[in-house]
Each structure stands twice: as C-alpha cells, then as structure tokens.
C-alpha positions in Angstrom: -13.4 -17.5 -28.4 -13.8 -14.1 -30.2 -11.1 -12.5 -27.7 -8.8 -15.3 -28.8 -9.5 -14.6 -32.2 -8.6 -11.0 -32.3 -5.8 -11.5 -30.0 -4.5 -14.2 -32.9 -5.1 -11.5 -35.6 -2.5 -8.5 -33.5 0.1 -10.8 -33.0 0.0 -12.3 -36.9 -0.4 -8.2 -37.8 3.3 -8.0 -36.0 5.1 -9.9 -38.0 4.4 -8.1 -40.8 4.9 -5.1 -40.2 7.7 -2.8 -38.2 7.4 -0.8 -35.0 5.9 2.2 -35.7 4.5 5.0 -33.6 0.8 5.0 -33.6 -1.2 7.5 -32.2 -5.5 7.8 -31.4 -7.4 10.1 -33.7 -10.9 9.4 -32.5 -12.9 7.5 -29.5 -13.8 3.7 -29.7 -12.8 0.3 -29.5 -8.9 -1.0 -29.8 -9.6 -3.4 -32.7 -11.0 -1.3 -34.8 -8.5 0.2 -37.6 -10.1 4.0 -37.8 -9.3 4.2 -34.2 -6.0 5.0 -35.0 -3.9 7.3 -37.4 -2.2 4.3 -39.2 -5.9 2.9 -40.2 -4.7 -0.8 -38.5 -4.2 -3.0 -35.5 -1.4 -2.1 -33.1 0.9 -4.6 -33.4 2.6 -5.9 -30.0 5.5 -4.1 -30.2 4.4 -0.6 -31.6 4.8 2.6 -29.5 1.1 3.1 -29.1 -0.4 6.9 -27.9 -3.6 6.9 -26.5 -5.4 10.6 -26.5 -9.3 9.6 -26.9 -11.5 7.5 -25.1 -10.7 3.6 -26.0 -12.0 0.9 -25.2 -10.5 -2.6 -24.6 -12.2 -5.1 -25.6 -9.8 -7.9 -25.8 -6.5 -9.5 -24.0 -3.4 -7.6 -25.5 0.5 -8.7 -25.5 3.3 -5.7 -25.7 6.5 -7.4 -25.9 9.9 -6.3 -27.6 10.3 -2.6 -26.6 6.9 -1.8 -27.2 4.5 0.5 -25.1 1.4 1.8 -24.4 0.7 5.6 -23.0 -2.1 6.6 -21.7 -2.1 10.5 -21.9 -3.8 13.4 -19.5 -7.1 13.8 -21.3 -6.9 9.7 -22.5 -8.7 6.9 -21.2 -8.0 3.1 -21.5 -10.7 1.1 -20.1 -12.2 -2.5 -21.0 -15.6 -2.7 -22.1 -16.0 -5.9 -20.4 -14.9 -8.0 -18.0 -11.9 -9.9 -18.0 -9.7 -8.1 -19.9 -5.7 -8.3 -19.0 -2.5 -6.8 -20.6 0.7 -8.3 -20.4 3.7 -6.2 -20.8 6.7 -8.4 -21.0 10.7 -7.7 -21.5 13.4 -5.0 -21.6 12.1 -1.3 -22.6 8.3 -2.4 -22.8 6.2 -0.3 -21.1 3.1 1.0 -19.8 2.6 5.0 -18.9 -0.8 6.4 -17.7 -1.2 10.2 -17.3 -5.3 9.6 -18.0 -8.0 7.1 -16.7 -6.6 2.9 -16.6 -9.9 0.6 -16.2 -9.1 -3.0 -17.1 -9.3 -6.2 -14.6 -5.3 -7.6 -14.4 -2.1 -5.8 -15.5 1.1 -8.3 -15.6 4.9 -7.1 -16.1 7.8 -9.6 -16.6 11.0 -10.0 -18.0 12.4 -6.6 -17.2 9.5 -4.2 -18.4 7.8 -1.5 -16.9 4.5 0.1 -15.5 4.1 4.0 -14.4 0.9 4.9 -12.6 1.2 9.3 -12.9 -3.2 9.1 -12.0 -6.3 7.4 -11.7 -5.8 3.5 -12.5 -8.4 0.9 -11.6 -7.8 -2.7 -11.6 -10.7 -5.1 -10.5 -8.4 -8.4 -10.1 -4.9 -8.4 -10.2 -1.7 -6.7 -10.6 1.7 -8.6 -11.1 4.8 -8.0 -11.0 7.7 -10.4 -11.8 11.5 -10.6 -11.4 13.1 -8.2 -12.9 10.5 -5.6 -13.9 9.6 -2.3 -12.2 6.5 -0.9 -11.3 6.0 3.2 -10.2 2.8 4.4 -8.5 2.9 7.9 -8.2 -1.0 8.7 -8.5 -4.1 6.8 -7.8 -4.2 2.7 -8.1 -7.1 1.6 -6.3 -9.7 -1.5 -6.4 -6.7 -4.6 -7.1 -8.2 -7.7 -5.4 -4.3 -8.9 -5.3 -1.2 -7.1 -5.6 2.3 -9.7 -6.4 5.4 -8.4 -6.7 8.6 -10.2 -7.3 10.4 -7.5 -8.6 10.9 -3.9 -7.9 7.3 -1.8 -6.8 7.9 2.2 -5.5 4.7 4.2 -4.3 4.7 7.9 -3.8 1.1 7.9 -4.1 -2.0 6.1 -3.0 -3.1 2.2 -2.8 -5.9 0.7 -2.3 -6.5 -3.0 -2.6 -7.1 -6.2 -1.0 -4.3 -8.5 0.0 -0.4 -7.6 -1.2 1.9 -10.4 -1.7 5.7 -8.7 -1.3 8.8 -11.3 -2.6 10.6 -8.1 -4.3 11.6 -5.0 -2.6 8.7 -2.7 -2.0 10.0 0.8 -1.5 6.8 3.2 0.2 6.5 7.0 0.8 3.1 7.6 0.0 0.0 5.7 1.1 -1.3 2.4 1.2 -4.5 0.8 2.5 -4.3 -3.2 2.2 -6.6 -6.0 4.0 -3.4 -8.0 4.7 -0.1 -7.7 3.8 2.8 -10.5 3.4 6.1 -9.9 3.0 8.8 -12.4 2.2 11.1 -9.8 0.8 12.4 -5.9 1.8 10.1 -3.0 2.5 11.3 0.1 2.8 8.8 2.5 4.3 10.5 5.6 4.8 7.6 8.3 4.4 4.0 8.1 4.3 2.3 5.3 5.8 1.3 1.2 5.1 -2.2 0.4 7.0 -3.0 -3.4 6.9 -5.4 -5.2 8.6 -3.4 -7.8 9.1 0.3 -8.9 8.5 2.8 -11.5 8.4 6.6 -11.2 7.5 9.4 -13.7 6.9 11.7 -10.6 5.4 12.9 -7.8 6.1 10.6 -5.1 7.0 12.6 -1.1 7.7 10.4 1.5 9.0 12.8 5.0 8.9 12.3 8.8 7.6 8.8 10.0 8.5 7.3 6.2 7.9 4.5 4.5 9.6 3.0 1.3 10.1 -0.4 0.7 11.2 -1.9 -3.3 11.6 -5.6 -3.5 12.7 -5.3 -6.6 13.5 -2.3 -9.1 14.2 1.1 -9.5 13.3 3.5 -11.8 13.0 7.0 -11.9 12.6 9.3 -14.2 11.7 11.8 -12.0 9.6 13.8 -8.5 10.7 12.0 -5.5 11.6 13.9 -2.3 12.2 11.9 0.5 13.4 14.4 3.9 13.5 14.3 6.8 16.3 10.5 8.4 16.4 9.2 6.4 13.8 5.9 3.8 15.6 4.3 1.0 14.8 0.4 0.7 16.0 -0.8 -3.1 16.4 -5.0 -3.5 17.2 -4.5 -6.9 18.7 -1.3 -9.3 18.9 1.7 -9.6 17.9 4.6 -12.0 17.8 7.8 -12.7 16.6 9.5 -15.6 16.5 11.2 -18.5 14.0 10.7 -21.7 15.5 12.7 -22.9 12.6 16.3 -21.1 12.3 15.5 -18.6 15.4 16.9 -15.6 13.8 13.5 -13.4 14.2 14.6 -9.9 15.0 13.0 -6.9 16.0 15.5 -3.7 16.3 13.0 -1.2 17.9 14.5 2.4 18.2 10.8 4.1 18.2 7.7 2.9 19.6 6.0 -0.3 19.1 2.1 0.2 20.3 0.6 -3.7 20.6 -3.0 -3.3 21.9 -3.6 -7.0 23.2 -1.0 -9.6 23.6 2.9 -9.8 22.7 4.6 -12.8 22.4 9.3 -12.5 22.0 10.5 -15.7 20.9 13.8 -14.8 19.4 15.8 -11.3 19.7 14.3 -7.7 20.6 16.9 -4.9 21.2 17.4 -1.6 20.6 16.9 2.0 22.6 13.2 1.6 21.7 9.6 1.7 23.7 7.1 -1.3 23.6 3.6 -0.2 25.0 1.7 -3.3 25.6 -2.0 -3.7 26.7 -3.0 -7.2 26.9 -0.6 -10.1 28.4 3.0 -10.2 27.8 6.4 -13.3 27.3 9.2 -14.0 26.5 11.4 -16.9 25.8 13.5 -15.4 23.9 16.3 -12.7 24.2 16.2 -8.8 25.1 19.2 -6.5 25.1 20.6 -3.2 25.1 17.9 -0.5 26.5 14.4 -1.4 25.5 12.2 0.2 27.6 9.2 -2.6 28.3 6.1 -1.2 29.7 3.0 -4.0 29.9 -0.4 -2.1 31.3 -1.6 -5.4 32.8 1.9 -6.4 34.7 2.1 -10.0 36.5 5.4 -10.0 36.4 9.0 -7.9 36.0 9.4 -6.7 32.9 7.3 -9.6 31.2 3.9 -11.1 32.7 5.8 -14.8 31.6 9.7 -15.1 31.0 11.4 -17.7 30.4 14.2 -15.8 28.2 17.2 -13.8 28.5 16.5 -10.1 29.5 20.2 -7.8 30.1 20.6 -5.9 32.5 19.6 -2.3 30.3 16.1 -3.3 29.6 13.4 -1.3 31.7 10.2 -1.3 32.7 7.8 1.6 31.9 11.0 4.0 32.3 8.2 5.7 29.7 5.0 6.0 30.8 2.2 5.0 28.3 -1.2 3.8 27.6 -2.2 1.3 25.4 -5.7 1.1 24.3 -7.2 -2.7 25.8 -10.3 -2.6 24.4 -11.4 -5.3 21.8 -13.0 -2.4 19.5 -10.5 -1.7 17.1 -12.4 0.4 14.8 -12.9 4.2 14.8 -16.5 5.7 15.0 -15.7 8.6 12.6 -18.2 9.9 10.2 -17.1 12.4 7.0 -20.0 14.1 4.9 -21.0 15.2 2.3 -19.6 12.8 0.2 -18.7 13.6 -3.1 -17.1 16.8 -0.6 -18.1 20.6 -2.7 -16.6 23.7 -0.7 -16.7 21.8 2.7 -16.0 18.3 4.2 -17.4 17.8 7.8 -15.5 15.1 10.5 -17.9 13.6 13.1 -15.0 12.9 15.7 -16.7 12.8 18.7 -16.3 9.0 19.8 -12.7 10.3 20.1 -11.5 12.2 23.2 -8.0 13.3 21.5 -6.4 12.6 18.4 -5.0 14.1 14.8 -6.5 14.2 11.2 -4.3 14.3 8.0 -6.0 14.7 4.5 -4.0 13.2 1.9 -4.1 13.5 -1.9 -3.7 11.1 -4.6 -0.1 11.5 -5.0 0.2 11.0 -1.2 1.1 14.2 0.1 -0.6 15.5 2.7 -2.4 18.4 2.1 -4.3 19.0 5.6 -3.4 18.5 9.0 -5.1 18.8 12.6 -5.1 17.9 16.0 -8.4 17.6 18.1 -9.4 17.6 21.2 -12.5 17.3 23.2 -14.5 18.3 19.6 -17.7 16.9 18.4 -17.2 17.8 14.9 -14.1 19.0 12.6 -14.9 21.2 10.0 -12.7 21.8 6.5 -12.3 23.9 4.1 -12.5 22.4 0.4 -13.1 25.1 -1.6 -9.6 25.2 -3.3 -8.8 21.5 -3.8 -8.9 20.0 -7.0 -11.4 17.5 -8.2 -10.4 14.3 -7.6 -10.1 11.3 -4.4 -8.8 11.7 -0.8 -7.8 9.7 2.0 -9.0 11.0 5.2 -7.3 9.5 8.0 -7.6 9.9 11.7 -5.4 8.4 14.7 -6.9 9.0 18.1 -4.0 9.2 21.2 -4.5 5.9 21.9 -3.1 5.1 18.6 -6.1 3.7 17.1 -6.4 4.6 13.6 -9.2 5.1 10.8 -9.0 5.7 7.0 -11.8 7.0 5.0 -11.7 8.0 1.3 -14.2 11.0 0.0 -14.1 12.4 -3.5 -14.7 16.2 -4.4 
C-alpha cells in the first residue's frame, strides 16, 4: 500500500509541473526531495541524472520522453524487493553507465533501454513491440527475458529462460537455461549457450557466431548455419513441422548432435552433420550434405524413409562425436574472486580450447590445450570486474564458468 501511495503522489507531481532536468546531489532514497537538486519528486517524464548512490524504494512510471541515466560512478538499486520500472513510449529511456539493481525492467510503446555495465535484475526483463533494448556490458541474474521487439547484445547475459518473438541480434555472449524463439536471431559473432532450445522462427548463425545447446533441440522453424560457423548439440535434435512441413535446416558448417537426430522436413546445403547416437529421416536431403552417423545401421541414415539426392555423402568428413551421456565438463577455476592469477583444472579433458571473455564480450584470452593437467593465467593487468571463462574440449563439449577479479 505505501508503494502505491508514493507511486500516486509522482504521477499527481507531473501534472503540475514541466519536464525539467533533474540531477542527484547527494546519496539516498528516490522519494525523498533533498535527494535531488530541484528539492522534489521526479515527475514521470523529467530527464532524471543519477550521480550518487539511490535507492529505489518504490514502482516508478517514465512515460512521454522522459528518462533515467544512470551515470559511471552512479548506482540505482531497490532497497527492497519487488521493485519494477516501466519505461513506456517514443524517446523514453533508460541509460546505465553505473550499477542497475532492481527486480523487473519493462519497455513498450517504442522506448528504449541501454545497458553500457553492470545491471542486475532478479525477475524479469520485457521488451514489447516496438521498443529497443542495447546490452553492451553486464546484465546478469534475469529469471526471464521477453522480447517482442528489437534486443542487440555486444556484451554478456546471463539469465534463466529467454523468450524471443522480436528479432534478437547477438555478437557478444549469452548464457541461458533455455532458449525459445518464435522470431529472427541473428548470431553473427560471439556465442548463445542454452541448455536447451526450441524454435518455430528463424534462427541465422553467420560471421564468427556460435551455438552451443546442452541439451536438446528442436526445430520447427529455418536454421541457416553459414561456411565454418558450428552448432554443438549434448543430446538430440530434431526438426520437423508436422503441421505446414516447411522446417528447414540450411547447414553450410558443422552441426555436432551428440545422441540422436531425427529430419522430418528439408536439410540441404554443402554442410557436415556429425552424429553420435541413432539417426532418420522421413524427410528430404539435397544438394551436398555430408552425413556421417558414428553408430551406422544403415546408408547414410540408421532409418529412412525420405528423399535423400544423389549429392548427399556419408562421412566424406571424418568425425567424432562424443556418445557419452555426460554432458557436463569437469573443469575447476580458482581462486575465485581471481587477484594476479586465475588457475584452470583441465585435466578431465584430453584436448580442447579456453577463451576468457570480458563483460562487454570481447574476448580477451585465448588457448588451446592439450594433454595438460592445469592452465595457468596471467591476471595481473585486467581490470576489476566479471568474466566468463569458457572451455570446449575437441569433442565439442563445452563449459562456461564466471570468476570475478
């Protein structure tokens, strides 16, 4: 009731007064009037600078043009649960160059988030039709991402389950327990990792992009994977619309599927499929798709009941892919918080490579290993902040493991 109450007080304070500029001049709580140099409440649709530490303590409404920035030495963080912002139409927006803490974030009607550092968000973040939101530093902890509009990420993600009905362009990182997609992705750098995923829309894998899936996947949309790009599956995968049969995967690169694989509609394409586990089609499979099962029972296919032409090979590229149930990397990384050194335990893994990537998703270390018990890195130089330490042993199973210095 009190959070109602205040929230009813800001929006009563805009109508009577004009947009206006307002700027922190000393640490503490939003609704308190000294907080700020105009000795009020923000209104919703003020211009609103944040330089101190302030805390939120109740749901706030931006709305016509206004906007809230969070600047480097800033922080904008709830002090208690529950707390949610929503930023909604044309020119409203939210900029963070500081420290972001609250529980839900919500954009609509053509407004705007930028992410340039560290934000935390313990529920949600949405993103509706029309709107935009940038990632180009740290977002990390969202129980559930939704967009419906227009989401780019040059640097890092972490969350629990993303919901995609927009377009979700990707060139930095992002680490998500499942991933759905009923609209575009675009990964053309970096890499998504998802423990599992399902797709009814169009999914484009090009540049120096990469998809990893722990678990399953399952197709039912397009899938185009370009020349020497991969996609690494830990257990199954199909693809298939038993509705309008227009499921297509347009492999060009690799596609590494661990256990079983399962065509029901189209594969084509100049591409490899490395397959560990049992293999069909009833579907069809053109141009020059190199198909190589490492448990053959049958040509091409352990089961077909499909349409394979004449181009399509079998194992024309020799590979291996990696049949055990397991699909989790014994890797250990210590200290952590990291100092001057890091340490990587790697020796479960006979071969592999380790990339170190920053919050902005660049990767800032790189390594190939072989036959070592333990990996270790210099430190000393790298700025205080979080890192994303991932490892991909040659049999394409992966491992992602965040340290902070």
């Amino acid at each position: 009731m009190k959070s109602y109450t205040a929230l009813t007080f800001i929006l009563l304070s805009s109508l009577l007064f004009s947009q206006q500029t307002i700027n922190s001049v000393m640490n503490g709580v939003a609704t308190n009037p000294f907080v700020w140099d105009c000795t009020c409440i923000p209104s919703t649709n003020d211009n609103i600078n944040i330089y101190h530490a302030i805390e939120m303590n109740v749901d706030w409404l931006v709305n016509s043009g206004g906007s809230i920035t969070v600047h480097a030495n800033g922080s904008f963080i709830e002090s208690m649960g529950g707390i949610a912002i929503l930023f909604d139409g044309a020119s409203t927006t939210l900029t963070n160059y500081g420290v972001l803490e609250l529980t839900s974030l919500a954009f609509t009607t053509g407004s705007e988030g930028h992410n340039h550092a560290n934000m935390t968000l313990d529920t949600a973040l949405f993103v509706g039709g029309n709107s935009e939101f940038m990632n180009h530093g740290l977002l990390n902890g969202v129980d559930s991402i939704v967009n419906q509009g227009t989401f780019m990420n040059e640097g890092t993600i972490l969350n629990g389950d993303y919901l995609n009905d927009g377009v979700l362009m990707n060139t930095g990182f992002i680490v998500t327990d499942s991933l759905y997609n009923v609209g575009v992705i675009n990964l053309s750098a970096g890499n998504i990792t998802a423990f599992d995923c399902g797709s009814i829309g169009a999914i484009n894998i090009t540049g120096t992009g990469s998809l990893f899936v722990d678990n399953d996947f399952a197709n039912s949309g397009e899938v185009f994977v370009d020349t020497g790009r991969d996609v690494m599956i830990g257990r199954d995968f199909i693809s298939g619309d038993l509705v309008n049969s227009d499921a297509l995967v347009d492999n060009n690169g690799i596609f590494h599927v661990v256990r079983d694989f399962s065509n029901g509609d189209t594969l084509k394409g100049t591409g490899l499929f490395c397959l560990g586990g049992a293999s069909s089609n009833v579907g069809f499979v053109k141009e020059t798709l190199d198909i190589c099962d490492n448990t053959p029972l049958g040509a091409i296919f352990d089961v077909n009941f499909g349409t394979i032409e004449p181009g399509v090979t079998s194992c024309q590229s020799s590979c291996v892919a990696n049949i055990d149930e397991n699909t989790i990397l014994d890797i250990h990384v210590y200290p952590n918080p990291i100092s001057e050194k890091m340490s990587i335990n790697v020796s479960a893994i006979a071969q592999g490579n380790i990339r170190v990537f920053d919050v902005a998703g660049r990767m800032i270390y790189e390594r190939a290993f072989s036959e070592m018990d333990e990996i270790e890195v210099n430190t000393l130089s790298w700025d205080k902040g979080i890192y994303l330490v991932s490892v991909v042993s040659d049999t394409q199973r992966s491992a992602e493991i965040k340290v902070v210095k």
